[in-house]
C-alpha positions as a Python dict, from the first residue, in 0.01 Angstrom:
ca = {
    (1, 'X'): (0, 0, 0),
    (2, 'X'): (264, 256, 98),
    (3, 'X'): (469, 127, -235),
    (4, 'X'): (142, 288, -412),
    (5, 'X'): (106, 602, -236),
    (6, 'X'): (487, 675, -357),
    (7, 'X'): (594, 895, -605),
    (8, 'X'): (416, 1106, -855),
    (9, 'X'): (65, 937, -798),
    (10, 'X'): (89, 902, -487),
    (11, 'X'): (174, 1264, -425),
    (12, 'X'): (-117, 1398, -662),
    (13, 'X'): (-375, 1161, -429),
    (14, 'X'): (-245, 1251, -105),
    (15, 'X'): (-310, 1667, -221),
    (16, 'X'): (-629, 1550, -389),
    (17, 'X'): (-739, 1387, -56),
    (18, 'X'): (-630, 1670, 163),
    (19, 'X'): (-780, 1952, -110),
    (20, 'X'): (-1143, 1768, -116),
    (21, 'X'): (-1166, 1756, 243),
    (22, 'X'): (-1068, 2158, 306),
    (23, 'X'): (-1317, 2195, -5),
    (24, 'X'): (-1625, 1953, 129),
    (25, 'X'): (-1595, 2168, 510),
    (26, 'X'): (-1557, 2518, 322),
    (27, 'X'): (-1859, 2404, 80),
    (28, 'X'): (-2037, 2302, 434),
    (29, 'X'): (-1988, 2641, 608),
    (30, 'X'): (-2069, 2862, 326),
    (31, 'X'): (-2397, 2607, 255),
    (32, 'X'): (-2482, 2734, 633),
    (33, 'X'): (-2428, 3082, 579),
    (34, 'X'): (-2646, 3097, 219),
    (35, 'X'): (-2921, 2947, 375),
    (36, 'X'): (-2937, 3246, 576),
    (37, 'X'): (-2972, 3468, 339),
    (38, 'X'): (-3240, 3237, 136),
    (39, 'X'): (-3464, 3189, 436),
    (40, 'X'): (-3563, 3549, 482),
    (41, 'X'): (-3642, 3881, 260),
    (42, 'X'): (-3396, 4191, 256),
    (43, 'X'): (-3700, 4381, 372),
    (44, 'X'): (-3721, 4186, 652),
    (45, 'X'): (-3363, 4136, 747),
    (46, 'X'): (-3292, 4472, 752),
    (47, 'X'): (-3661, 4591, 991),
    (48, 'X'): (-3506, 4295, 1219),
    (49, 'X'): (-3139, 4438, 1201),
    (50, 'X'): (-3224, 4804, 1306),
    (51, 'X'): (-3468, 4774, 1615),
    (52, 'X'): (-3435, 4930, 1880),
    (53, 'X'): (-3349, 4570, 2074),
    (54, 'X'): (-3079, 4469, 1839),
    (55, 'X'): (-2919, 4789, 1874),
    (56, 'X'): (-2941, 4757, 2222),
    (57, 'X'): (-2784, 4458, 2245),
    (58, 'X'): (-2489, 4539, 1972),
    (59, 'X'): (-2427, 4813, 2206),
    (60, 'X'): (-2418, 4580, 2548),
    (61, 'X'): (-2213, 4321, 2410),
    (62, 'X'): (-1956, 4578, 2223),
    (63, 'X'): (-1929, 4795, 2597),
    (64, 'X'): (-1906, 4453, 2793),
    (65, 'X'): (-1675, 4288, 2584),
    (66, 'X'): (-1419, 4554, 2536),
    (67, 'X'): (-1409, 4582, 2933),
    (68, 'X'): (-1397, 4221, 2952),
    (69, 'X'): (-1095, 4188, 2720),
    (70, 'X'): (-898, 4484, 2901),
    (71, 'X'): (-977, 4366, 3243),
    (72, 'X'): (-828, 3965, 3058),
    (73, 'X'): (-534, 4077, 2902),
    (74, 'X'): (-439, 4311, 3237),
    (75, 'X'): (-464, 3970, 3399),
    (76, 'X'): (-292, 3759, 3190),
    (77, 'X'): (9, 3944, 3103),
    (78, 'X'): (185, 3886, 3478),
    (79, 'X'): (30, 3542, 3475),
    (80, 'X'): (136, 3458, 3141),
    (81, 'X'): (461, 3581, 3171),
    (82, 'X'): (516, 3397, 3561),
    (83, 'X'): (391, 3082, 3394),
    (84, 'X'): (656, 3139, 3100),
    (85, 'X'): (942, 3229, 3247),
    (86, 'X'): (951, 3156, 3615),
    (87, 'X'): (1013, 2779, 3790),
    (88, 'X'): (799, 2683, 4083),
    (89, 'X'): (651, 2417, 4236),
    (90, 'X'): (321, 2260, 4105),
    (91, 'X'): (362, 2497, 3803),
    (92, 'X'): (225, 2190, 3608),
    (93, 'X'): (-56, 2160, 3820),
    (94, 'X'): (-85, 2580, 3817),
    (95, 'X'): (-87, 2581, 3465),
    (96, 'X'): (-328, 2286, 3433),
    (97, 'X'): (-610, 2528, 3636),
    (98, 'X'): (-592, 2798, 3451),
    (99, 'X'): (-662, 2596, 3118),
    (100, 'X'): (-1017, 2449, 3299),
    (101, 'X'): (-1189, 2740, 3174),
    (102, 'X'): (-1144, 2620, 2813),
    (103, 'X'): (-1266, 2266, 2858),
    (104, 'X'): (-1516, 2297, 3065),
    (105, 'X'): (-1857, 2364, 3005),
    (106, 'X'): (-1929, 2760, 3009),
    (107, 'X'): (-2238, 2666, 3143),
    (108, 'X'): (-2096, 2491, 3433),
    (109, 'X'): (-1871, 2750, 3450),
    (110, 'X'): (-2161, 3016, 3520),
    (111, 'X'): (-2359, 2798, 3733),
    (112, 'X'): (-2007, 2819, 3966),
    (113, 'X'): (-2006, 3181, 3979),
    (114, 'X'): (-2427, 3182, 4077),
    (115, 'X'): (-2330, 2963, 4334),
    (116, 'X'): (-2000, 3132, 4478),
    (117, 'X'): (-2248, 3454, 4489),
    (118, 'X'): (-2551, 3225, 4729),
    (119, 'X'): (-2226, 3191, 4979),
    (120, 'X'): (-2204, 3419, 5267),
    (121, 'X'): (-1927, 3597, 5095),
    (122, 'X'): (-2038, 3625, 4769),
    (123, 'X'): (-2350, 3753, 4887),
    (124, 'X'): (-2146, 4021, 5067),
    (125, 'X'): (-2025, 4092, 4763),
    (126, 'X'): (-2333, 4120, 4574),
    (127, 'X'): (-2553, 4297, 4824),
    (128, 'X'): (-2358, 4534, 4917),
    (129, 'X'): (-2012, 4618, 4699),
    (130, 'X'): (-2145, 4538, 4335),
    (131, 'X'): (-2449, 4353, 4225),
    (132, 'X'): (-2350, 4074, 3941),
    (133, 'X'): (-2614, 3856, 3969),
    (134, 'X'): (-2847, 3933, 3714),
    (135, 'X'): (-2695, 4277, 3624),
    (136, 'X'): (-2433, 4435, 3397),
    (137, 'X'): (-2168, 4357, 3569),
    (138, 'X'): (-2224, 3941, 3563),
    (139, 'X'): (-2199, 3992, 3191),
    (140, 'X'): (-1840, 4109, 3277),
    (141, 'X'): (-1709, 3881, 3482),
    (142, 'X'): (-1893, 3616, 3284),
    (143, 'X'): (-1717, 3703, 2981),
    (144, 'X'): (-1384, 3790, 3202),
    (145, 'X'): (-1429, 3391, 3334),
    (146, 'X'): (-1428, 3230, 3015),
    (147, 'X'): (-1199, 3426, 2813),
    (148, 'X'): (-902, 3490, 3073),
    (149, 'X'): (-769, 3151, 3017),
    (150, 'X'): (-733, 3193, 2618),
    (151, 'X'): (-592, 3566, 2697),
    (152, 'X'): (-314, 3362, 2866),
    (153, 'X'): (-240, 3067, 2667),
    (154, 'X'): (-193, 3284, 2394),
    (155, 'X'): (4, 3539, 2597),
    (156, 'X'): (212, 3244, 2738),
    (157, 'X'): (273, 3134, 2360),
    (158, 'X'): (388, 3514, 2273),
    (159, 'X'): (628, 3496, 2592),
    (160, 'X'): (777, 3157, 2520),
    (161, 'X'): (899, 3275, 2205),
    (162, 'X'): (1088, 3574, 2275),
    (163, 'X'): (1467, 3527, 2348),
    (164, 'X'): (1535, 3560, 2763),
    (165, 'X'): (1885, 3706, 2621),
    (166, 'X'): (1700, 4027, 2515),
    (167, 'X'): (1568, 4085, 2879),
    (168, 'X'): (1934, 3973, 3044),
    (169, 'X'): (2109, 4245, 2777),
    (170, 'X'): (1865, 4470, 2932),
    (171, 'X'): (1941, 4461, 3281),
    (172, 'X'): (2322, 4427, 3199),
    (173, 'X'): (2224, 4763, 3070),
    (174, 'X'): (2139, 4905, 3376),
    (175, 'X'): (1748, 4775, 3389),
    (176, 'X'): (1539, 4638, 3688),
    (177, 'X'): (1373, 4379, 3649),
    (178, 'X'): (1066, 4534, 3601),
    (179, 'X'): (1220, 4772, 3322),
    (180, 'X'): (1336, 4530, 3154),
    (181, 'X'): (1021, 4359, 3110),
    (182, 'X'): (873, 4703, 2983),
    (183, 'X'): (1105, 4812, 2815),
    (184, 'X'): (1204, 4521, 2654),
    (185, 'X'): (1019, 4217, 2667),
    (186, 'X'): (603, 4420, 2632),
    (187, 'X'): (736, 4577, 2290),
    (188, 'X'): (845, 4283, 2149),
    (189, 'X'): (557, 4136, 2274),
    (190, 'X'): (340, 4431, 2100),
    (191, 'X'): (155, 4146, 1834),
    (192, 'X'): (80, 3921, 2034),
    (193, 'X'): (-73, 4129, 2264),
    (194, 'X'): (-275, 4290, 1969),
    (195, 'X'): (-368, 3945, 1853),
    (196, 'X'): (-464, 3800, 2186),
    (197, 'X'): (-717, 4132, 2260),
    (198, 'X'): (-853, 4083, 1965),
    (199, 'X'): (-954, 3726, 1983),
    (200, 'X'): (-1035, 3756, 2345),
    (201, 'X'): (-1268, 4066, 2254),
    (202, 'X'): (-1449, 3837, 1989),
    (203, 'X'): (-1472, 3524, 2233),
    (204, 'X'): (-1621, 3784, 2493),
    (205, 'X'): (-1895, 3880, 2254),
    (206, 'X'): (-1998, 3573, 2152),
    (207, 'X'): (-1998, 3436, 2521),
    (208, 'X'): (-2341, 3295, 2567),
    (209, 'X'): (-2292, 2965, 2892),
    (210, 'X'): (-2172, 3144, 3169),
    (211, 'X'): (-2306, 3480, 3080),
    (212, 'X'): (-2706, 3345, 3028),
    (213, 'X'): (-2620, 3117, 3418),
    (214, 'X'): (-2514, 3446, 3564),
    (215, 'X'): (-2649, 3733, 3450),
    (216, 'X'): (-2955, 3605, 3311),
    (217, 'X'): (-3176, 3678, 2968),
    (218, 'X'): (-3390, 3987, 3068),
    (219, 'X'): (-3419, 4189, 2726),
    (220, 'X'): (-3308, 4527, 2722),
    (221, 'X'): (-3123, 4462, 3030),
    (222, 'X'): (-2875, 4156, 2986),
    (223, 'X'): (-2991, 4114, 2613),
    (224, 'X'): (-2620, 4083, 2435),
    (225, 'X'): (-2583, 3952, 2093),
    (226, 'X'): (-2610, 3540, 2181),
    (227, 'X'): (-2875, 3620, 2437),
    (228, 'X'): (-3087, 3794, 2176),
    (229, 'X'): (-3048, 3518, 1993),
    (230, 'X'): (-3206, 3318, 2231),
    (231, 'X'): (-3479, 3513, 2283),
    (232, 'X'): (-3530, 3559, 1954),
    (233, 'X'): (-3594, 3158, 1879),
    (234, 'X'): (-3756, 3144, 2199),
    (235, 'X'): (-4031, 3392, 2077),
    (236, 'X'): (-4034, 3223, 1708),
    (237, 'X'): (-3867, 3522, 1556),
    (238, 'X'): (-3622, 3380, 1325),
    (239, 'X'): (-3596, 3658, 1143),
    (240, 'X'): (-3446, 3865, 1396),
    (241, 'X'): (-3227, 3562, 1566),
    (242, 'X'): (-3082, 3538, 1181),
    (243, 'X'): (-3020, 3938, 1222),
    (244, 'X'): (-2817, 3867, 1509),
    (245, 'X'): (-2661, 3588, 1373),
    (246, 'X'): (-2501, 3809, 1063),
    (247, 'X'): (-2370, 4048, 1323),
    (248, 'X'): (-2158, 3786, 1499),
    (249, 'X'): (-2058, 3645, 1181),
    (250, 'X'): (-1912, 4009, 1035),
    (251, 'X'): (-1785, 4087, 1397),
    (252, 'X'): (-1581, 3698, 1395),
    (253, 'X'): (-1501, 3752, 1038),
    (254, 'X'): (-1352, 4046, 1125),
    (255, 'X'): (-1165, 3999, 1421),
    (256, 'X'): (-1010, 3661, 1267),
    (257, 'X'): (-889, 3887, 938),
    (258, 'X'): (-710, 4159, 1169),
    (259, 'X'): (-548, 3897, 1385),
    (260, 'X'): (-427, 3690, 1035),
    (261, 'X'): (-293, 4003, 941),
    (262, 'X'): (-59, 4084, 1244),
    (263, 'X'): (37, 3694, 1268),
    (264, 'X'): (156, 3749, 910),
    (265, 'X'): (312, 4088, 928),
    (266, 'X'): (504, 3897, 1253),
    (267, 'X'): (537, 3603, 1062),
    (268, 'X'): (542, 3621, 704),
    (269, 'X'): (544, 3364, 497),
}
């Protein structure tokens, strides 16, 4: 069998094999995406697109996401960077926790938070410093829960592959520690950073689990994008969920073009 698969034949079947496949998943994705457009009218579309509740809840998930990815990548930069370049004990196990956000459920993840908040101290918290559940804020630390552990993987990624040499000629220099670091290690960091806010800013707005557990789906009060959504099917109007839909699509589409574009101005190829 592997005789066969050698030489010029074998070469052409193996990129046959490999093209069909990228071309039967990209057929299945745009298929998705035209049905869209087929199932409903322009007219229509466009009514659905610019009420007043769709705006509204462009406008939450925009302000709650972009606070949610500052708030993440704040975080994760000292974490990151600790897990990178610094040697401890249990840093395995350390480094194995902060990836549970990604695995597990978001769901789960926002039924944890409702319940830290029905504890003694988290009902401190929420009574009488800053009210999360069901309110603004839960969107926020939703969207902060779920999306701090991608900030830092892919911070962590950006910090394993810069040279330690370039932080060590830095404090030969005369450099702290800490000026080194910013001085030295953030700017040539600068990409990655860029890339990692802007793929933690597009997780954040399409954060439905934790945020829905949380914060609830009261329209026009925790309505973001996914949660209108929701709604939307849950009240039989399509036509407005399919409105929503198109706005997370552009906003992903987006987001994933910018962040190919510094990866390959970093990288090119």
């Amino acid at each position: 069998m592997f005789k066969v698969l050698k030489g010029v034949g074998g070469e052409r079947a193996f990129n046959g094999a490999t093209i069909s496949a990228l071309a039967l998943l990209s057929i299945f994705f745009v298929g998705i995406v035209v049905s869209l457009f087929t199932y409903t009218d322009w007219n229509t579309f466009m009514s659905a697109l610019l009420s007043h509740e769709i705006l509204f809840a462009v406008e939450l998930s925009v302000a709650t996401a972009t606070v949610a990815a500052i708030i993440s990548i704040l975080i994760a930069i000292p974490v990151a960077y600790a897990i990178s370049q610094t040697e401890f004990p249990g840093k395995d196990i350390v480094d194995s926790m902060l990836d549970l956000p990604i695995v597990i459920s978001p769901i789960a993840l926002g039924a944890c938070l409702l319940v830290f908040f029905n504890t003694p101290v988290g009902a401190g918290i929420d009574d009488n410093i800053m009210k999360f559940v069901f309110a603004v804020p839960g969107i926020i630390l939703a969207q902060i829960t779920v999306i701090s552990a991608l900030a830092i993987r892919l911070l962590k990624s950006t910090f394993d592959s810069i040279d330690p040499r370039y932080e060590q000629v830095g404090r030969t220099l005369g450099c702290s520690k800490l000026e080194a670091f910013l001085k030295v290690t953030l700017p040539l960091a600068k990409d990655g950073l860029i890339a990692a806010g802007i793929l933690t800013w597009a997780r954040a707005v399409g954060e439905f689990g934790a945020t829905v557990t949380l914060a609830g789906a009261t329209a026009m009060k925790t309505e973001t994008l996914p949660i209108a959504i929701f709604l939307s099917l849950a009240s039989a109007d399509v036509e407005k969920a399919i409105a929503v839909i198109f706005v997370l699509v552009i906003i992903a589409v987006v987001a994933l073009i910018a962040m190919r574009k510094i990866i390959g101005r970093r990288y090119p190829i």
